[in-house]
KETIMAR-38952 format. One record per residue (C-alpha): residue in one letter; x, y, z. Coordinates in steps of 0.1 Angstrom, whole numbers, plus 2048, in hexadecimal, padded with zeros to 3 digits. Layout:
// KETIMAR-38952
<pt res="A" c1="X" c2="Y" c3="Z"/>
...
END
This chain:
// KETIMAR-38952
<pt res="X" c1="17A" c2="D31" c3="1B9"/>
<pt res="X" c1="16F" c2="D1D" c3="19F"/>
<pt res="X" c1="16C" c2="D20" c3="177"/>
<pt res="X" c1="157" c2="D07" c3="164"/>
<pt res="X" c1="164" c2="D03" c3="144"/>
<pt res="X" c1="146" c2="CF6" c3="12A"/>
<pt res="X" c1="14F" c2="CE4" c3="10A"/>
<pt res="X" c1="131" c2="CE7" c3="0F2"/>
<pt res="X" c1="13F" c2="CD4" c3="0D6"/>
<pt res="X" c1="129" c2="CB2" c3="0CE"/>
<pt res="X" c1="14D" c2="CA6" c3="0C0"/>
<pt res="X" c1="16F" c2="CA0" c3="0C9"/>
<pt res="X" c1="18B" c2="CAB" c3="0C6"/>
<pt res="X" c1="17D" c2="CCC" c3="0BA"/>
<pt res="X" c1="188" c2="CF3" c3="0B8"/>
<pt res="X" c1="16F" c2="D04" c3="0CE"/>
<pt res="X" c1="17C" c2="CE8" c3="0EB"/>
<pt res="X" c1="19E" c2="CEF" c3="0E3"/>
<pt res="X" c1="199" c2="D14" c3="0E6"/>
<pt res="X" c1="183" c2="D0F" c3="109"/>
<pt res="X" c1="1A5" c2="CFA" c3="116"/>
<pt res="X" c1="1BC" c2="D14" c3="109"/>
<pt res="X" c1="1A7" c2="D2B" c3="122"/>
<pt res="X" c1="1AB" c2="D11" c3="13F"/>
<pt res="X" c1="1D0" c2="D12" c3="13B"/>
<pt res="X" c1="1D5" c2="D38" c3="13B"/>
<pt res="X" c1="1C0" c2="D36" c3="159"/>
<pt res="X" c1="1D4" c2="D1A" c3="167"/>
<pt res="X" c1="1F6" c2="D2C" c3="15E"/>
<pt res="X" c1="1E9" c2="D4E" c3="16D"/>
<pt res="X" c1="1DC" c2="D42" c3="18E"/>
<pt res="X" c1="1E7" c2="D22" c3="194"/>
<pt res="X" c1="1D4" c2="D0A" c3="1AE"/>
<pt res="X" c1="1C2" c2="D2C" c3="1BF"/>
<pt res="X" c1="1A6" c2="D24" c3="1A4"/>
<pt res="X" c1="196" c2="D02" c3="19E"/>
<pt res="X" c1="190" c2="CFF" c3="178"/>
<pt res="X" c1="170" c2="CE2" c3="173"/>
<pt res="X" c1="165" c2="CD9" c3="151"/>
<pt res="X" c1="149" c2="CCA" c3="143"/>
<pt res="X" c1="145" c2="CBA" c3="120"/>
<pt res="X" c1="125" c2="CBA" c3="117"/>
<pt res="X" c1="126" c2="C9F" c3="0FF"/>
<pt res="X" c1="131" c2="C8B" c3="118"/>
<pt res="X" c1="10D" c2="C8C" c3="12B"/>
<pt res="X" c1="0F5" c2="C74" c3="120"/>
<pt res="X" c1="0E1" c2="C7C" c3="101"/>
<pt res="X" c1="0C0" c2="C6D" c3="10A"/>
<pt res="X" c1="0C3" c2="C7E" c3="12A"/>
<pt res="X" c1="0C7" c2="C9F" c3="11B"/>
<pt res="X" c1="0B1" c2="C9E" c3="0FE"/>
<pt res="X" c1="092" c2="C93" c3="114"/>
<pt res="X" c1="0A0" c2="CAF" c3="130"/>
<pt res="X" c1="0A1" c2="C94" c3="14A"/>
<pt res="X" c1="0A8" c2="CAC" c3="164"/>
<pt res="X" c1="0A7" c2="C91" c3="182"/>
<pt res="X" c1="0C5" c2="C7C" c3="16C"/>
<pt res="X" c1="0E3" c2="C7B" c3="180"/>
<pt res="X" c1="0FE" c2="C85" c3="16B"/>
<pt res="X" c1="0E5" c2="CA3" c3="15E"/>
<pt res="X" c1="0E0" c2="CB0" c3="182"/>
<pt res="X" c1="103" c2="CAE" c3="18B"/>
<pt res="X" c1="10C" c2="CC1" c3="166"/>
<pt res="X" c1="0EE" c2="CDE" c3="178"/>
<pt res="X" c1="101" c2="CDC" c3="197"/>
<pt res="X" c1="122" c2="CE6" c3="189"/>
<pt res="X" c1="114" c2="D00" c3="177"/>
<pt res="X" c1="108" c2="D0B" c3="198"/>
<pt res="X" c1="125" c2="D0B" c3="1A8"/>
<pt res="X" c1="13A" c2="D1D" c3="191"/>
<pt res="X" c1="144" c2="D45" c3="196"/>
<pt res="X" c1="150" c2="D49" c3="173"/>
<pt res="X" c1="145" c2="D31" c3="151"/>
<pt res="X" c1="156" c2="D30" c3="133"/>
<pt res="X" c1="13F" c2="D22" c3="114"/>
<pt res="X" c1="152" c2="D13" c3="0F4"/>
<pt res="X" c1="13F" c2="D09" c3="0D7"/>
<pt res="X" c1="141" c2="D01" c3="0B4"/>
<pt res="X" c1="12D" c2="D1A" c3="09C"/>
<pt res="X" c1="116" c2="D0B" c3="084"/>
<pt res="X" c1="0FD" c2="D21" c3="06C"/>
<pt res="X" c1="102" c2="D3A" c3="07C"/>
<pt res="X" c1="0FD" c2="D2D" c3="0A1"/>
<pt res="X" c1="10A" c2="D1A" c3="0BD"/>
<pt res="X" c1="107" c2="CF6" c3="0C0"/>
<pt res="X" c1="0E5" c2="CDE" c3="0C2"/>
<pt res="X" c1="0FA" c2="CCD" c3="0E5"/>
<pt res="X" c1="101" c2="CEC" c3="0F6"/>
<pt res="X" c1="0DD" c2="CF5" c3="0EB"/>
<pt res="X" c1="0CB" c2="CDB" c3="0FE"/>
<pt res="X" c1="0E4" c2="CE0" c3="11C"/>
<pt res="X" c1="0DE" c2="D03" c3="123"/>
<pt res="X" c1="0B9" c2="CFA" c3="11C"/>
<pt res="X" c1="0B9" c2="CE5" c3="13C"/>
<pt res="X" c1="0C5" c2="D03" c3="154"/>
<pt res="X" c1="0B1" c2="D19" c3="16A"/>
<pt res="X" c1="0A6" c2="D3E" c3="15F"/>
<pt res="X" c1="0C2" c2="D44" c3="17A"/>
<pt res="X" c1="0DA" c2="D2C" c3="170"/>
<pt res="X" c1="0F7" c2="D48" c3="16C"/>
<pt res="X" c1="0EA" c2="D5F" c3="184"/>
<pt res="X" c1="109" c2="D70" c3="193"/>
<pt res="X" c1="120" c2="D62" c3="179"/>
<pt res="X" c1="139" c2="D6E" c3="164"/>
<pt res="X" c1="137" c2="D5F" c3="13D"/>
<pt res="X" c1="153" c2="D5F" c3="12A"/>
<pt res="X" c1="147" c2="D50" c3="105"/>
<pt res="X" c1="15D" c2="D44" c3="0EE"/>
<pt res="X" c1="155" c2="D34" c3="0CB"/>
<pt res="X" c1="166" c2="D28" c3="0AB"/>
<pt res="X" c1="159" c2="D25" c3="081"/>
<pt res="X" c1="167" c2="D20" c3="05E"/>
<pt res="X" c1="167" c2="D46" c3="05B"/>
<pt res="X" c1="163" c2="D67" c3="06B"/>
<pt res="X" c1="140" c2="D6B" c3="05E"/>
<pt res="X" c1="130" c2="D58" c3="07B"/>
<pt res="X" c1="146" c2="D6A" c3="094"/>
<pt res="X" c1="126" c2="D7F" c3="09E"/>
<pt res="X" c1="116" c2="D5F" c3="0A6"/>
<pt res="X" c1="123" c2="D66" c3="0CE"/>
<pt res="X" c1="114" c2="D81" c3="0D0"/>
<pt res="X" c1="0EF" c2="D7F" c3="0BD"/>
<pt res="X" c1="0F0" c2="D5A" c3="0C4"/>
<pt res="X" c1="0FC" c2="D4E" c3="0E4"/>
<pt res="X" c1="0FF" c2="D6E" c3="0F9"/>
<pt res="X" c1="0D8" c2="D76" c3="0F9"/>
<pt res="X" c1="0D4" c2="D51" c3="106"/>
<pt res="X" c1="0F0" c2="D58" c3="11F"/>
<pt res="X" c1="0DF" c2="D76" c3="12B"/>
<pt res="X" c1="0BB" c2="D69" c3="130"/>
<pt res="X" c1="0CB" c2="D4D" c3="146"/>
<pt res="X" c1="0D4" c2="D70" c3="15D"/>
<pt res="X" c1="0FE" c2="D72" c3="15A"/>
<pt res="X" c1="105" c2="D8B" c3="16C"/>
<pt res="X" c1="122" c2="D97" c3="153"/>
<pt res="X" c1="12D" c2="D8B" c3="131"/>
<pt res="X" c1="14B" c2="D90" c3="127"/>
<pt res="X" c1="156" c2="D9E" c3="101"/>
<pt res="X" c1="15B" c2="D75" c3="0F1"/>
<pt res="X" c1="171" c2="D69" c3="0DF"/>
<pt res="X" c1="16F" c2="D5A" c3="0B7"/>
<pt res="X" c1="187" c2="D46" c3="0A5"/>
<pt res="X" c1="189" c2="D38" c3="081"/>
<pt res="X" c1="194" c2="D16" c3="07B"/>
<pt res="X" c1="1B3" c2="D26" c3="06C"/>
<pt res="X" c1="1BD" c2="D36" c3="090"/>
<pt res="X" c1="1BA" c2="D13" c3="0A0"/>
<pt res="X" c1="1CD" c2="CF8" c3="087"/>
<pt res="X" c1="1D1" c2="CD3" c3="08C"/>
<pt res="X" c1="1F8" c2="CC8" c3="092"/>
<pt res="X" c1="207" c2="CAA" c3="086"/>
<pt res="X" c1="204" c2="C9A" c3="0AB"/>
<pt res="X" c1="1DD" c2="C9B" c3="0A6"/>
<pt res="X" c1="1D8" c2="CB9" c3="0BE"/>
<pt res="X" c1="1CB" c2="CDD" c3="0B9"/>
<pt res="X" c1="1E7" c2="CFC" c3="0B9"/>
<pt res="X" c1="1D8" c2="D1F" c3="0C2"/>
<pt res="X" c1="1EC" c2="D39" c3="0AB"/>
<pt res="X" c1="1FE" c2="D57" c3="0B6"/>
<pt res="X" c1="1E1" c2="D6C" c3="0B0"/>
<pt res="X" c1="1C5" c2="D5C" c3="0C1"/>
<pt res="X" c1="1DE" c2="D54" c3="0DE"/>
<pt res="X" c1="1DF" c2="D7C" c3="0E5"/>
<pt res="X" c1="1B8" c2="D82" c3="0E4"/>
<pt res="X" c1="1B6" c2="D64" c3="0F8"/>
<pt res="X" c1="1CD" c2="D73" c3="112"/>
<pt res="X" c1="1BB" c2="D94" c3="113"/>
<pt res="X" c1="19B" c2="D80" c3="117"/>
<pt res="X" c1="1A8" c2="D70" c3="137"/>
<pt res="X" c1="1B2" c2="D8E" c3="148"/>
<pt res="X" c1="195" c2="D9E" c3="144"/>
<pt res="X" c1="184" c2="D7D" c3="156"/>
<pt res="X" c1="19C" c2="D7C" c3="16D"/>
<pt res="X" c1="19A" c2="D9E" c3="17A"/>
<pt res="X" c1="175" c2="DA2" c3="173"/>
<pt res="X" c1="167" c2="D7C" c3="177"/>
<pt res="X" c1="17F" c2="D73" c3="195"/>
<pt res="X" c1="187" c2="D9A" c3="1A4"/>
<pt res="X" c1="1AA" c2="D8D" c3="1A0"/>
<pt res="X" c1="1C3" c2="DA6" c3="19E"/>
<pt res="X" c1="1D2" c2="DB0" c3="17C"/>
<pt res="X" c1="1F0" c2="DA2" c3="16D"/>
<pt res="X" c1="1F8" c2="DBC" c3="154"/>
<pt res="X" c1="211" c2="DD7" c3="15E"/>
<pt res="X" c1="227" c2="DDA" c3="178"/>
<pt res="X" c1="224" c2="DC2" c3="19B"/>
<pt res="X" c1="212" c2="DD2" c3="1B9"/>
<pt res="X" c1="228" c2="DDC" c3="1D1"/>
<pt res="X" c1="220" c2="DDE" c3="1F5"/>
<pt res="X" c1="227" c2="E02" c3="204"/>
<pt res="X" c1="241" c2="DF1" c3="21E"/>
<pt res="X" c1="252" c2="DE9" c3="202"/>
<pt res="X" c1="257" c2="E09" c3="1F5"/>
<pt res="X" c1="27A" c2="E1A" c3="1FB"/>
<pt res="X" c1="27C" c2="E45" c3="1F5"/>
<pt res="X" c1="29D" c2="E53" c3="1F4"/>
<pt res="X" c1="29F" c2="E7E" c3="1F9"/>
END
């Protein structure tokens, strides 16, 4: 099974891709090598290719084809004004009507402040939806104060976030990748089970 993560971000470092990799390695921790986690930086694809929606460029078809290939996608970007970013914008522009068809979406965004946190959902989600997702999950939004630069130049997820983000992956687990829950006590097989009278 695989997960594309997608890094909307035109810079880097940057919050929203720090977020998306925080989701990678919950996934990674949870499942281990059972699920192949891609990614796919958008800012890394050429910019002439995807302004002028060269769909025949190489690196653009094989961005289409991992898309394609994906059971679940998790889309990071950056909130600005009020919406998601200009490069994750022209990338999603580039995909089929059906692009998510039988997908599940988990979106996940950050901003200066919780006034843009509706931004997932009357931003992004109704794009999300007319490329046919099958199911998109409840998003997640996080403030620059949730995801702070440490001295060593990288990004620290607080406490906070780090629970929501948690929640968020066991719902895609179980609901994305019909994985079975983690939350309570460990299945036990009826062999297993000992009855004393």
């Amino acid at each position: 099974m695989t997960v594309l993560l997608i890094a909307g971000s035109p810079s880097t470092p940057s919050r929203s891709t720090a977020l998306l990799e925080s989701v990678g390695e919950r996934l990674a921790r949870r499942h281990g090598p059972a699920l192949r986690i891609d990614r796919l930086v958008i800012r890394d694809l050429p910019a002439q290719a995807l302004l002028q929606a060269e769909w025949s460029h190489p690196a653009i078809e094989r961005a289409i084809a991992r898309v394609a290939e994906a059971r679940v996608v998790v889309v990071a970007t950056p909130v600005y004004k009020a919406a998601y970013s200009g490069v994750l914008k022209v990338f999603l522009d580039l995909l089929g009507q059906n692009a998510l068809k039988g997908k599940t979406v988990l979106p996940l965004a950050t901003g200066g402040s919780p006034h843009h946190m509706l931004a997932l959902d009357y931003a992004l989600r109704p794009v999300l939806q007319s490329l046919s997702a099958r199911h998109i999950l409840p998003g997640v939004y996080a403030t620059d104060a949730q995801i702070t630069l440490t001295p060593e130049g990288a990004y620290q997820v607080h406490a906070d976030l780090g629970e929501r983000l948690n929640e968020a992956v066991d719902v895609l687990a179980t609901e994305g990748l019909k994985l079975p829950a983690t939350t309570g006590f460990e299945p036990v097989h009826f062999s297993r089970v000992r009855c004393s009278v």
